[in-house]
C-alpha positions as CSV (number, residue, x, y, z in Angstrom):
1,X,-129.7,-165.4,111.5
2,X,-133.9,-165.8,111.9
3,X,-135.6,-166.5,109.0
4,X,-137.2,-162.5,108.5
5,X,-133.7,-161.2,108.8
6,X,-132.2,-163.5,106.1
7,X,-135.1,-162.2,104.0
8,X,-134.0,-159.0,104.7
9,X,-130.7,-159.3,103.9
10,X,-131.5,-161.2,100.4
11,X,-133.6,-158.1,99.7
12,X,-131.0,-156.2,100.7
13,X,-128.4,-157.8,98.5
14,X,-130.6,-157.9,95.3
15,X,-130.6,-153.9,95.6
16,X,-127.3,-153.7,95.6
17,X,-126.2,-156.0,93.0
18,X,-122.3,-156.2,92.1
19,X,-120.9,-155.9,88.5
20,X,-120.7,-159.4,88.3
21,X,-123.5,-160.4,89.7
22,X,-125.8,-158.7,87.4
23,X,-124.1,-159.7,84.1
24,X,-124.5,-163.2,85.1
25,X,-127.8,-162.4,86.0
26,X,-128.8,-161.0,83.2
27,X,-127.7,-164.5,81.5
28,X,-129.6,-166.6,83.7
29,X,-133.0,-164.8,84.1
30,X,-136.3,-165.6,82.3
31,X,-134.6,-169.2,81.8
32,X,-132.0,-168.4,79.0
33,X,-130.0,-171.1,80.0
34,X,-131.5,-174.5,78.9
35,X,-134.8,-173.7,80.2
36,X,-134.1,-173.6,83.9
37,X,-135.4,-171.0,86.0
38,X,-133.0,-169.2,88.5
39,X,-133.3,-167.5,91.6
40,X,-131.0,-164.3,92.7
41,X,-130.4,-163.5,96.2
42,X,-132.5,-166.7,97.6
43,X,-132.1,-167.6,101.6
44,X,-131.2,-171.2,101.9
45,X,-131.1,-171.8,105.6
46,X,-129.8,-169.2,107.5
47,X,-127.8,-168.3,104.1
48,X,-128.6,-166.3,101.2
49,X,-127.5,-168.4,97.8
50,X,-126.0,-165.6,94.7
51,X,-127.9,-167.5,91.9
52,X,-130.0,-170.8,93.1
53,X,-132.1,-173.6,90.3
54,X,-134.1,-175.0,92.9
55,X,-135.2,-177.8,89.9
56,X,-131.7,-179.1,89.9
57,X,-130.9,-178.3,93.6
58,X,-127.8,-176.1,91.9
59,X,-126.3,-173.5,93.7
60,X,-124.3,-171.1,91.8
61,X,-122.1,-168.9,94.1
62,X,-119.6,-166.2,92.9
63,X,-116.4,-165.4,94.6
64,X,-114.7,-161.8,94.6
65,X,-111.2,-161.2,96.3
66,X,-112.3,-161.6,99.5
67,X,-113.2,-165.1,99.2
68,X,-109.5,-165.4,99.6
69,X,-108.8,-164.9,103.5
70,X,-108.1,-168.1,105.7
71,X,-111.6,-166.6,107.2
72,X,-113.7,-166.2,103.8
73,X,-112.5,-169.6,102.5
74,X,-113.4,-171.3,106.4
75,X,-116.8,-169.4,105.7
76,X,-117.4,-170.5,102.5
77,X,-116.6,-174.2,102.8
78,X,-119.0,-174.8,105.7
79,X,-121.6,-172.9,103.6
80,X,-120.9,-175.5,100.8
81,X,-121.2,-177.9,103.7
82,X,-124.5,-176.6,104.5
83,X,-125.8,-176.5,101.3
84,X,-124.7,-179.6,100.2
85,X,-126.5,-181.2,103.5
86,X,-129.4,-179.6,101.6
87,X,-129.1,-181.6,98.9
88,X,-127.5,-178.6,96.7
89,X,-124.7,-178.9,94.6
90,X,-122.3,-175.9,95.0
91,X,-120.4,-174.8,92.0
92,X,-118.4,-171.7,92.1
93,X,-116.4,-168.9,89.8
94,X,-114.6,-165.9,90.3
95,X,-115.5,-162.6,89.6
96,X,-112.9,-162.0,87.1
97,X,-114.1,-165.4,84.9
98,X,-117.6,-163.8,84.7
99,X,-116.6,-160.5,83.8
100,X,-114.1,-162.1,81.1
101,X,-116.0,-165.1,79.7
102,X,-119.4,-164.9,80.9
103,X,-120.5,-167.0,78.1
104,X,-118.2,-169.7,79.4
105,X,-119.5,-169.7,82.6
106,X,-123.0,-170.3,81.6
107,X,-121.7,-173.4,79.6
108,X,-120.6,-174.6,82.3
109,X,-123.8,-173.8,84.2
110,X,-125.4,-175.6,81.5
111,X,-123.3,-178.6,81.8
112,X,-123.7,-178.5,85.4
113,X,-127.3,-178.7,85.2
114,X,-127.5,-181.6,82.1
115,X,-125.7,-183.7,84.1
C-alpha cells in the first residue's frame, strides 16, 4: 500500500472506531497511562498500528474474532514481524479482555511500558 493510501485508510479507520477500540482509547488518550502519549490509527510502514507509544516503540494491537483464521493469524504474525524489524514491541489482547477488564489491560500496558 503507498504511503497516501495508508493515510487514508488510518483516517478511515479512526472514523469508524470499534467498541473496543474506543474504550481503550478513551484510557490511553491525553496520556492517562503513566504519562505516555499514544497514537490511534497510526501507519507504520505500509500498516496502520490500533494504538502506537512511539516513545517506547510499543505497539498495542487488538484482536477481534477474526484474528482467528489460519489467514488472520498468518497476517498478523508477519505484521508483528514487520513491526518488530521496526524496532516496536508488539503486544496484543482480545476484544472480549478490553471490553471485560479494561483496567487490566492498561496495567499491563503500563507494565509493558515501565519495563
Amino acid at each position: 500500500m503507498r504511503e497516501d493510501e495508508n493515510l487514508k485508510f488510518a483516517k478511515e479507520l479512526r472514523k469508524n472506531t470499534t467498541l473496543p477500540e474506543a474504550k481503550l482509547w478513551a484510557g490511553l488518550r491525553n496520556r492517562q497511562v503513566g504519562g505516555f502519549k499514544f497514537r490511534r490509527q497510526a501507519p507504520v510502514g505500509s500498516y496502520v498500528a490500533d494504538f502506537v507509544c512511539p516513545e517506547k516503540k510499543l505497539v498495542v494491537e487488538l484482536d477481534g474474532w477474526t484474528h482467528s483464521t489460519p489467514g488472520e493469524l498468518a497476517h498478523d504474525l508477519r505484521r508483528t514481524q514487520f513491526l518488530n524489524q521496526q524496532g516496536f514491541r508488539v503486544i496484543r489482547f482480545g476484544n472480549t479482555a478490553v471490553m471485560e477488564n479494561t483496567d487490566g489491560v492498561l496495567q499491563a500496558i503500563l507494565e509493558d511500558l515501565n519495563k
